[in-house]
C-alpha positions, 0 to 999 in steps of 0.5 A, spaced: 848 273 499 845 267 500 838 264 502 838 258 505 831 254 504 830 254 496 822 254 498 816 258 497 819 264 500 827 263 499 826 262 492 821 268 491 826 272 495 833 270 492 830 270 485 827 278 486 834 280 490 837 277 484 832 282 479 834 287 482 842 286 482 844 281 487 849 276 487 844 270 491 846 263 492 840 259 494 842 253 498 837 247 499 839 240 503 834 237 498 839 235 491 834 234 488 830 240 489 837 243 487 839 239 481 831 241 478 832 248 480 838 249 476 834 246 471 829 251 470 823 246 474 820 250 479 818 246 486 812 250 487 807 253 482 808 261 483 805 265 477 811 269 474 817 265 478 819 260 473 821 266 468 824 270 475 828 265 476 830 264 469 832 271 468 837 270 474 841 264 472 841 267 464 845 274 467 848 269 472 847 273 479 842 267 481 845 260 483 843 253 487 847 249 491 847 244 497 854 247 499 852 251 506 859 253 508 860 255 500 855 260 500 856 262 507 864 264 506 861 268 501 855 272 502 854 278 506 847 276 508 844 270 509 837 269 510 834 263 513 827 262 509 826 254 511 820 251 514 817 253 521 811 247 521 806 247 525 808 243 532 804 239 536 802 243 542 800 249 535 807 253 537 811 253 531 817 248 530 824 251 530 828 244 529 830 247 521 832 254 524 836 251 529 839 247 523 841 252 518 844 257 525 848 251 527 851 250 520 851 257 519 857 258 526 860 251 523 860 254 516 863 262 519 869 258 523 871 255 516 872 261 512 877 265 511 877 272 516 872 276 514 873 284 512 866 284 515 861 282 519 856 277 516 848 279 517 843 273 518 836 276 516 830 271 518 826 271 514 822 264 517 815 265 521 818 265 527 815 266 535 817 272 538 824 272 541 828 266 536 832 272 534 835 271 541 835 264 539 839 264 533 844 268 535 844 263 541 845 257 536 850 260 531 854 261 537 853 254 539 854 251 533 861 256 532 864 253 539 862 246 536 867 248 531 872 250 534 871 257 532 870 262 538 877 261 539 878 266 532 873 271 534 875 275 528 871 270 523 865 268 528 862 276 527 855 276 526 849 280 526 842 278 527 835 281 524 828 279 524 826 280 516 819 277 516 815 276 509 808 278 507 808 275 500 801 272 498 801 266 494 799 267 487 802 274 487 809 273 491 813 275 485 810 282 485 809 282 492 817 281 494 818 286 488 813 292 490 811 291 498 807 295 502 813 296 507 820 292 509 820 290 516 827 290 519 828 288 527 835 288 529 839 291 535 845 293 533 844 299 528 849 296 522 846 290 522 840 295 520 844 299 515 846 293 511 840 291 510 837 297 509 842 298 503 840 291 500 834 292 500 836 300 497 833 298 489 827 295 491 825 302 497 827 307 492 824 303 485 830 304 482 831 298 478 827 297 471 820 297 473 816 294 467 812 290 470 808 295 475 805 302 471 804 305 477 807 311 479 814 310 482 814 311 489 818 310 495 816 303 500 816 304 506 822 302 512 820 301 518 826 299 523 824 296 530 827 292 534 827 283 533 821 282 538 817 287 535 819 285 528 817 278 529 810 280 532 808 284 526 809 278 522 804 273 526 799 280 528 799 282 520 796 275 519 791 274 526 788 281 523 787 278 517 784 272 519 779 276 524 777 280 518 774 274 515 771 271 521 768 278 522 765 278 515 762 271 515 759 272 522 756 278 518 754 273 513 751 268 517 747 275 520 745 277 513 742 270 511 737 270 518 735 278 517 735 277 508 741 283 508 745 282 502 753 281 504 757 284 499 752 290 499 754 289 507 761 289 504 762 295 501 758 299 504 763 298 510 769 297 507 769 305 503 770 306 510 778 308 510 778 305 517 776 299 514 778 298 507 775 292 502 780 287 503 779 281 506 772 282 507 770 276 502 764 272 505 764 264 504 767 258 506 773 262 510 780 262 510 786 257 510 793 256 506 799 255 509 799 262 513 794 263 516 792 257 520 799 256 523 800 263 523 795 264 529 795 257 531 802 259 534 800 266 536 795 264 541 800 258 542 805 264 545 799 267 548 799 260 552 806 261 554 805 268 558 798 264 561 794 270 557 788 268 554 786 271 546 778 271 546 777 274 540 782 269 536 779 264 539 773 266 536 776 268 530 779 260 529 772 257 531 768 262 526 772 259 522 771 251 523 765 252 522 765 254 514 766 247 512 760 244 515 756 249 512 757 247 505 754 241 508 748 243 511 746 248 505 747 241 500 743 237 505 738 242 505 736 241 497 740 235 496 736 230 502 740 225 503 747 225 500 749 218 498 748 216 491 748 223 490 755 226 485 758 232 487 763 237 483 767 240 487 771 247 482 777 248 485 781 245 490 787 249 492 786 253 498 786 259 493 787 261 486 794 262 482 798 256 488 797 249 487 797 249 495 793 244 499 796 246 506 789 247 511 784 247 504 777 248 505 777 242 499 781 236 503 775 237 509 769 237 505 771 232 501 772 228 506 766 231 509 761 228 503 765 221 502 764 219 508 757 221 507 756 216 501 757 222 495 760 221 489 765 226 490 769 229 483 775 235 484 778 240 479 783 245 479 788 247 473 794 245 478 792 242 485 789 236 481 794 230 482 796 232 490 789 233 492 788 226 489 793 222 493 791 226 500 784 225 499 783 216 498 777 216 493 776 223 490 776 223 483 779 229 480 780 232 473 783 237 469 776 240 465 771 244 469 765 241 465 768 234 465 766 236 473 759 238 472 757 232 468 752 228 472 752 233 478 747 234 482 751 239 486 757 244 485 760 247 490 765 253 488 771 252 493 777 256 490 774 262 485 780 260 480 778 265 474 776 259 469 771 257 475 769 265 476 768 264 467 765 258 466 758 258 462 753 257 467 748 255 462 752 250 459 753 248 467 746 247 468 745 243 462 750 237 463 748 237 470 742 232 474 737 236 478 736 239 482 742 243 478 744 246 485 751 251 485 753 252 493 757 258 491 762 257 497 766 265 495 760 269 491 763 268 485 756 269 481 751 274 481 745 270 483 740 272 478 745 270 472 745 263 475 737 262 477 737 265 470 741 259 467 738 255 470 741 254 476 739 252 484 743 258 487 745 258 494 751 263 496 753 265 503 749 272 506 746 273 499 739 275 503 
């Protein structure tokens, strides 16, 4: 098979098909993305995908290439996995799907005649009905190529394949998912992909990374509208499940509840469930925002109005101002003052910046006169570059030094087991810690000598 976008999901989809037994060829247009894969650099920081992909090319079922045409002459499936940015009007791009469907008809009317038909699987975030759309392209780009007069070569079919990898553990999520959707129209198109993913559904390659019992994943077979809806619903939900507990959060600091009591006592309800139920400075990364953006941007197009997203985006937006108000509240005045911000990437285990709640609160506090000071075990260096006069380092104490103020962005597990009384000792008053994920008991951080503030903590 072939996966086209030697990104984040690409390379943690072709990397976890090649594990499980599968010939992949990842093709990317960027030579040097390719050139650094092939020597064992990683584009993105995904824990576990270096030695993924370093497994892979050993045994010799992993490859990386520029050549678009090759791969698709060989594979059975292609995947589309490129980037579906974030337009102007908040629908999402199509500019590199429609790329990859044009070369992938182009590339169909070059090969040779095919004993069968080639499946392409999208796994790109797509608006609902691109399934249609490919299709349209890889057509267009065939007749461009001359190659709808020899239909025996241009035999496709399309699915909608999307994929529900969090950042930080995409490598187990690609090879232990919750469920495997697949939309399509035609029933062998469904068939094929069925019997590709056949040893991740039933467990049956070596599984010495999960203890778990071994069990069954779920397949669940739709139509391509419906699969590409799940995608964008699946996030929407999530993102509403924040915004819900940190409407609940600002309740709890007005009556004197606690949240994280809140919290579980609402998620052991099995309606409900715990997940997502973390109260602070709210969500962001490269899934979410653009997830819903895109969502309500479809809704704009059938002229519906989506009242509980909007609220779900505006719960959200005002998280970051609330990290300014509870520095101003002990802090006064925030010019002359050294604040430490601990983490920057929009969550542990990536090095993702996209939508960070770091980037706007930093800027929030430069523009107020703060000293700002960042750390983050990865994310250092290109926060840096995307925020003009953060400086930023790669200790977490060398932050608190001279603070008089720390803000717990990203709860990084160096941040959640940092010495709060050393912390508190190399600090300026007031010592104050504006706990934006939780991470800390309160009682221990008073204890050490800290001026604790939470989100919702009574």
């Amino acid at each position: 098979m072939a996966v086209v976008g030697a990104g984040y999901v690409g390379l943690v989809t072709g990397a976890s098909l090649a594990r499980v037994g599968h010939r992949v060829t990842c093709v990317d247009k960027d030579g040097e993305r390719v050139a650094g894969l092939r020597d064992g650099r990683m584009p993105v920081y995904e824990p576990g995908l270096e030695e993924l992909v370093a497994r892979g090319t050993g045994a010799g079922r992993l490859s990386f290439t520029e050549d678009l045409d090759a791969a698709v002459g060989r594979a059975d499936v292609v995947f589309i996995a490129v980037d579906t940015p974030q337009g102007d009007d908040d629908a999402a791009d199509l500019s590199n799907v429609s790329a990859v469907a044009r070369g992938i008809g182009r590339a169909l009317t070059g090969s040779a005649r095919r004993e069968r038909p080639l499946v392409v699987a999208n796994k790109s975030t797509v608006p609902v009905g691109s399934g249609d759309y490919v299709s349209t392209v890889i057509r267009d780009g065939a007749e461009e190529a001359g190659g709808l007069d020899s239909p025996e070569k241009v035999r496709f079919g399309v699915a909608s394949n999307p994929e529900f990898l969090r950042e930080g553990s995409a490598v187990y999520d690609s090879l232990f998912p919750d469920r495997i959707v697949v939309g399509a129209e035609e029933a062998w198109v469904v068939e094929v992909m069925r019997g590709l993913y056949g040893p991740v559904i039933e467990q049956s390659f070596p599984v010495e990374m999960d203890p778990r019992p071994r069990v069954t994943v779920p397949f669940v077979v739709t139509d391509l509208a419906s699969a590409e809806m799940i995608k964008y619903a699946a996030n929407a939900f999530l993102a509403t499940k924040v915004s819900f507990i940190n409407e609940i959060s600002d309740l709890c600091e007005l009556t004197g509840a606690d949240v994280g009591s809140v919290a579980t006592g609402i998620g052991l309800d099995g309606r409900i469930g715990p997940r997502f139920l973390n109260a602070g400075i709210g969500w962001g990364g490269s899934c979410l925002p653009k997830d819903v953006s895109a969502l309500r941007a479809i809704a704009r197009e059938h002229h519906h109005d989506t009242k509980l997203l909007d609220a779900t985006v505006a719960v959200n937006d005002r998280r970051r101002g609330l990290v300014v108000s509870k520095l101003r509240r002990d802090l006064g005045t925030l010019g002359g003052k050294r604040v430490a911000l601990l983490g920057l990437a929009f969550k542990p285990n990536t090095d993702d910046l996209r939508e960070a709640p770091s980037l706007g609160i930093a800027a929030e506090l430069l523009s107020l006169g703060a000293g700002v000071v960042g750390y983050d075990p990865v994310a250092v260096k290109t926060a840096a570059r995307q925020v003009p006069g953060l400086r930023v380092v790669f200790d977490p104490y060398e932050a608190l030094t001279g603070a008089h103020a720390a803000v717990v962005v990203t709860d990084w597990e160096e941040v959640r087991n940092l010495d709060l009384r050393r912390a508190a000792s190399l600090m300026q008053e007031p010592k104050l810690l504006v706990d934006g994920r939780n991470a800390f008991d309160p009682a221990a951080a008073r204890g050490a000598g800290l001026l604790y503030r939470g989100f919702g903590r009574g």
